[in-house]
N, C-alpha and C positions, 0 to 999 in steps of 0.2 A: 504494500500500500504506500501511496506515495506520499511524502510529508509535506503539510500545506506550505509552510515557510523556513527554510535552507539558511541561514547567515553565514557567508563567508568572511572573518575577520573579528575581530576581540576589540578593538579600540575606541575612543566615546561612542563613534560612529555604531560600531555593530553591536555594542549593549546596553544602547538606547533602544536600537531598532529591537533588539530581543525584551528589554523591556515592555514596551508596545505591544511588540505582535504577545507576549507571553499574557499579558493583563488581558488581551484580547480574547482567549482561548485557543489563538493558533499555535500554539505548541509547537516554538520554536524550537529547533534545531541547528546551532551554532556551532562551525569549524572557526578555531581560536590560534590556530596556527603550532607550527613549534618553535625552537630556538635558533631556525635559521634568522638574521640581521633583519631582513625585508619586511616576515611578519611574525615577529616576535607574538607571546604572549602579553594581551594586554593591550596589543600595540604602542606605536614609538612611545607613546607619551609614560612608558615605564621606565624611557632614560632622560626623564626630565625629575631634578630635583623639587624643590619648592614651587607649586604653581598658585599665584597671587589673582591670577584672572580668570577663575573659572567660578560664577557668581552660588551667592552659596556655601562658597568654606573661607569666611575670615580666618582669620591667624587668631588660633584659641588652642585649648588644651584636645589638640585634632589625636595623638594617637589614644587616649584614653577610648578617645569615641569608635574611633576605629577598629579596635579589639575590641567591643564592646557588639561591633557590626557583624565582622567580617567569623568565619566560621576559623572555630581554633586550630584545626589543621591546616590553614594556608596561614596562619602566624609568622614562619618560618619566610615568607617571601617580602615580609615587609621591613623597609631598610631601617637602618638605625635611624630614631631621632634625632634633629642635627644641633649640634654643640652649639651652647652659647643663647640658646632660648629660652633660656628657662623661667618662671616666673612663679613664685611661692611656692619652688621647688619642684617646681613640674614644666613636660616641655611644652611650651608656648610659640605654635609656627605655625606656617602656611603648610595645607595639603599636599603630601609629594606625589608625584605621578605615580607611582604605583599603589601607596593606599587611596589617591582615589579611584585609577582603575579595580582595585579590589572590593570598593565600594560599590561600583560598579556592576561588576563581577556578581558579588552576594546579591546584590538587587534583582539583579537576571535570574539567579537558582531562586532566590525568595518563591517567587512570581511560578518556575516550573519549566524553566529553559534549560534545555539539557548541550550538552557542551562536551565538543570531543575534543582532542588536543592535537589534532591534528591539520595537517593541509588540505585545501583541494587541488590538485593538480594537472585536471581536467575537465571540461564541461561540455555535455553535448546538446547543445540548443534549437537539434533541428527536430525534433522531436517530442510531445508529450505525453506524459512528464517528464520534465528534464532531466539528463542524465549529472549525475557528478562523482569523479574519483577523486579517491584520498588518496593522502601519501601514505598510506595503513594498507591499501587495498581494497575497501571497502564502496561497493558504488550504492548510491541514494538516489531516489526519486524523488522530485521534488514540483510542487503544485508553481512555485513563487520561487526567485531568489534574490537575495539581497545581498548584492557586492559591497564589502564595507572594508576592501584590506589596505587601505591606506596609501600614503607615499612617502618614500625614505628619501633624508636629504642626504644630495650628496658630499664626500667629505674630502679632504687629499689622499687619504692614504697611509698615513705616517704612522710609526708605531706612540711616539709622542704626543699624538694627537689622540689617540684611542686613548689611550694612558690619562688623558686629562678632562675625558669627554665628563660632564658634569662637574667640572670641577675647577671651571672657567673656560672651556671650551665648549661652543653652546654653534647652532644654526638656527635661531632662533630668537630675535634682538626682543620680541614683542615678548615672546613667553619671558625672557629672562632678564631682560637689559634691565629692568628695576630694583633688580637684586641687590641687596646691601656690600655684595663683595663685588661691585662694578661703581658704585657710586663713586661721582668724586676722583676716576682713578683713569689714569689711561689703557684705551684697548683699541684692538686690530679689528678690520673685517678685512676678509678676503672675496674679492668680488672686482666686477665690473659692466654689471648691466643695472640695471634698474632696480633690483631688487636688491643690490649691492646699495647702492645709493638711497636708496628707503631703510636698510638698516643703520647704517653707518650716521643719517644723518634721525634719526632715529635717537641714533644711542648718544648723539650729543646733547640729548637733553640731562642725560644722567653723568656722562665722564668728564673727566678735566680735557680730554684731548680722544676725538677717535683717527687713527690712523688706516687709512684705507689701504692695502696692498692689492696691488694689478701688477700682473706681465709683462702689460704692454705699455706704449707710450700714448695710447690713446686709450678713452672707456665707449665699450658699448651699448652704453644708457641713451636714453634719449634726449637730445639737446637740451630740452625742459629742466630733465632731471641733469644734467653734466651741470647746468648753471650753477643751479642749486649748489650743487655740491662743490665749486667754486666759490661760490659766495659766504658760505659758513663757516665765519672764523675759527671755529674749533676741529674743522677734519681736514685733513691733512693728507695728497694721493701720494704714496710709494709708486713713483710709475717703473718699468721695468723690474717688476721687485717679485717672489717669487718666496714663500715659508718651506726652510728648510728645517726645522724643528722648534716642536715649542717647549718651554722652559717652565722650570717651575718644583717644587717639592711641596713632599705628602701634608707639611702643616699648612700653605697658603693656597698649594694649588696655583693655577699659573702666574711665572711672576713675570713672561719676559716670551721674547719670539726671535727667534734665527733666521733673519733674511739674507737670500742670496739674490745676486744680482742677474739679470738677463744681459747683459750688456758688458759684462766682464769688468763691473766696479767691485769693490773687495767688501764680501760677503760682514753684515753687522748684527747684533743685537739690538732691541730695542726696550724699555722696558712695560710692560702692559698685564693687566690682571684678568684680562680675557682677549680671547678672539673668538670672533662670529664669523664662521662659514656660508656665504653668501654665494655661492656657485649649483641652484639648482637643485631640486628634485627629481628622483624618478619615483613615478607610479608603479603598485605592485599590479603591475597588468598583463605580465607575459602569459603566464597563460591563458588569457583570454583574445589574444590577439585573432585575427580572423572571427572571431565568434563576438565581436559586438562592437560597434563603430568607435572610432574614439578620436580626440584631436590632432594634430602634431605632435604635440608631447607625448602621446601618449595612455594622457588621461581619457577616461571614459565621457562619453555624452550624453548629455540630457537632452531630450528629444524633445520636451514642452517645455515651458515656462515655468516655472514654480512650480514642477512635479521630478519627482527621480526616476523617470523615465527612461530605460535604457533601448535599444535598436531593437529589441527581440522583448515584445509583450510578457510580460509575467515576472522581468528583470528588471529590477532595481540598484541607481549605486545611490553607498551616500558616503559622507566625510570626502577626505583629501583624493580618494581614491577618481571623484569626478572635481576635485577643487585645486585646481590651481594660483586660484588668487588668494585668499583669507586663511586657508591652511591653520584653523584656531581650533583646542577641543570643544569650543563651544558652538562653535560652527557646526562639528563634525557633529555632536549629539542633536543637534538639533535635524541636519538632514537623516539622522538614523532615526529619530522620531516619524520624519513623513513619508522614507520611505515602507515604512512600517504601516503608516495607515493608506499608504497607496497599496500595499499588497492586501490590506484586508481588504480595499474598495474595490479592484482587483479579481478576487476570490469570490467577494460576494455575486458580482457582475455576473462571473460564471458559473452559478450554481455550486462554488466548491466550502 
């Protein structure tokens, strides 16, 4: 028998939508991914520390609540409390990304959404009910699905860089540039288009100085944005410039960044308490390619207006996985809410 509604993906986006369809009586069924990079458990937003912007969890005594929430055998996945918040002896912080994906998480089982741990690594859309394979083996039929597996941004590469992810090394100015270990303090992006130039100048409202690093001797932003970012006493373009490793130890986390030169000037340091990764995301969408329209990039398309409407009726995406521009978890939970109630409008339509 086939299952009315399918989730592919764990992140705001796909445990909202199992929220939804679960309160609804469609009896979700959610693939959560594994510990491949792309789609993590959780999704990305389990490598984000402190998050300040997702409305809802002010900065209070969040893990009491949180083990209070979350069922006691996934205790074990939630990160230490972070040093230095304490308040009448208790820690006093913003929600980190992975207890509120846990939050999350419990709220989906509460409700009756059952949850595999695994991939889907295939989908056959020419047919109903659709077909889908795991990375287990296992194939589903499915009434509806709902693409929710997100998009990873991209990073250099560097073991230095892994090494510091969370810990001043961020792709994400808006999620993070507010943070008290950025205030005040000089930091790096690396970029050169637009979205380079929207972080960078961004984060000059928080640092004493952001330093942009690029390549090349020109940026490929658009003139609009190139002004801008000429005109802003506090940022600063490394043109020809190029992060050869970043800097930094276990008590401060990054103190500093290793440039080298494209141009054969002799390779410096600089000092900075973070860099932001401004070069790009990819969508987890390879395996859907041929099987549902999508843009340039890559990303998936919505085929109406204000619905998550995918090329092939009965498919749904939501979060980053069709968003290219806002890429917020608030964003994301919100399109996991409609595409939820498009698959129930959906379902009903057809008798199912």
């Amino acid at each position: 028998m086939a299952e009315k509604v399918v989730i592919i993906g764990s992140g705001p986006a796909g445990f909202s939508a199992a929220i939804y369809a679960a309160r609804a009586s469609l009896e979700p069924l959610l693939f959560e991914g594994t510990v491949k990079p792309e789609m993590i458990p959780l999704g990305q937003l389990a490598y984000t520390t402190e998050v300040e912007n997702f409305a809802g969890f002010p900065a209070g005594n969040i893990r009491e609540f949180v083990e209070s929430a979350v069922d006691a055998e996934r205790h074990y996945n939630l990160p230490p409390a972070p040093a230095g918040h304490e308040r009448d002896g208790r820690p006093h912080y913003a929600v980190q990304g992975v207890e509120l994906m846990e939050l999350m998480k419990q709220q989906a089982l509460n409700f009756g959404t059952r949850i595999v741990g695994e991939d889907i690594v295939d989908v056959d859309f020419t047919n109903r009910p659709f077909q889908l394979t795991s990375s287990g083996g296992q194939t589903v039929a499915a009434e509806t699905v709902i693409v929710a597996t997100g998009a990873r941004a991209n990073y250099l590469g560097l073991e230095s860089e892994e090494a510091f992810k969370n810990r001043g090394v961020s792709a994400c100015a808006v999620c993070d540039g507010a943070l008290p270990r950025f205030r005040n303090k000089p930091l790096v992006v690396v970029g050169g288009g637009d979205s380079a130039i929207e972080e960078a100048t961004y984060l000059t409202k928080f640092a004493s100085q952001v330093m942009l690093v690029h390549r090349r001797d020109e940026l490929r932003a658009s003139k609009i944005m190139q002004q801008r970012a000429f005109d802003d006493p506090k940022l600063e373009i490394l043109w020809n410039t190029v992060v050869d490793e970043v800097v930094g130890d276990d008590s401060q986390g990054v103190t500093g960044v290793r440039l080298n030169s494209t141009v054969d000037q002799p390779s410096r340091e600089v000092e900075a308490a973070g860099m932001f990764l401004a070069i790009g995301h990819t969508p987890n969408t390879e395996f859907l390619k041929g099987k549902l329209e999508m843009n340039d990039k890559g990303y998936l398309r919505w085929t109406e207006a204000f619905r998550t409407k995918t090329s092939v009726a009965g498919v749904f995406a939501a979060g980053d996985v069709a968003d290219d521009y806002y890429r917020q978890a608030i964003t994301s939970a919100g399109t996991g809410c409609m595409a939820a109630l498009d698959a129930e409008r959906y379902l009903a339509e057809h008798g199912k």
